[in-house]
Legacy VTK file of the C-alpha trace (Angstrom):
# vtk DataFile Version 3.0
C-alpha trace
ASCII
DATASET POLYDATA
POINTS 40 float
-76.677 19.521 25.827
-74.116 19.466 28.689
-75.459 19.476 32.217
-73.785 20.423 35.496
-74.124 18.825 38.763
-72.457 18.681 42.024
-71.143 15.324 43.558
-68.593 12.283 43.192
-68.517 11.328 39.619
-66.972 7.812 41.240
-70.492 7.034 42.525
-72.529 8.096 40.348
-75.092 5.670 39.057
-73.777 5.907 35.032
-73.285 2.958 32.365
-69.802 4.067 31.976
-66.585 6.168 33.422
-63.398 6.744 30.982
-60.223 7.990 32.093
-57.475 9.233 30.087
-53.808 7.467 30.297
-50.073 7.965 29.274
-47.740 6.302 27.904
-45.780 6.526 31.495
-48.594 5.047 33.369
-48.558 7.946 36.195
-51.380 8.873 37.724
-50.705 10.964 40.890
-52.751 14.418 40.533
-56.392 15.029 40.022
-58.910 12.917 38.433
-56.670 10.322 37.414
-55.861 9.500 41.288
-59.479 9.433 42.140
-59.982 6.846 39.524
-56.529 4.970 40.740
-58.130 5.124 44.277
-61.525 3.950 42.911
-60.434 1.338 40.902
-57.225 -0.096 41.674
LINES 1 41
40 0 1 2 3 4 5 6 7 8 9 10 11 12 13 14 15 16 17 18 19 20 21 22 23 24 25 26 27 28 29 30 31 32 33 34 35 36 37 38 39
């Protein structure tokens, strides 16, 4: 069942986060920044 929630996904208290990639290795927009950000 998929549940919604408000909040930062980046703090979240989970066992694990994915992230998609590209080939390019660009991640400037969206939720692949935040993670860039996060997670450098």
């Amino acid at each position: 069942m998929v549940e919604f929630k408000q909040g930062n996904l980046l703090q979240e208290n989970i066992e694990a986060l994915v992230n998609t990639v590209n080939c390019v290795g660009v991640m400037g927009k969206g939720i692949a920044l935040q993670f860039k950000k996060a997670f450098p």
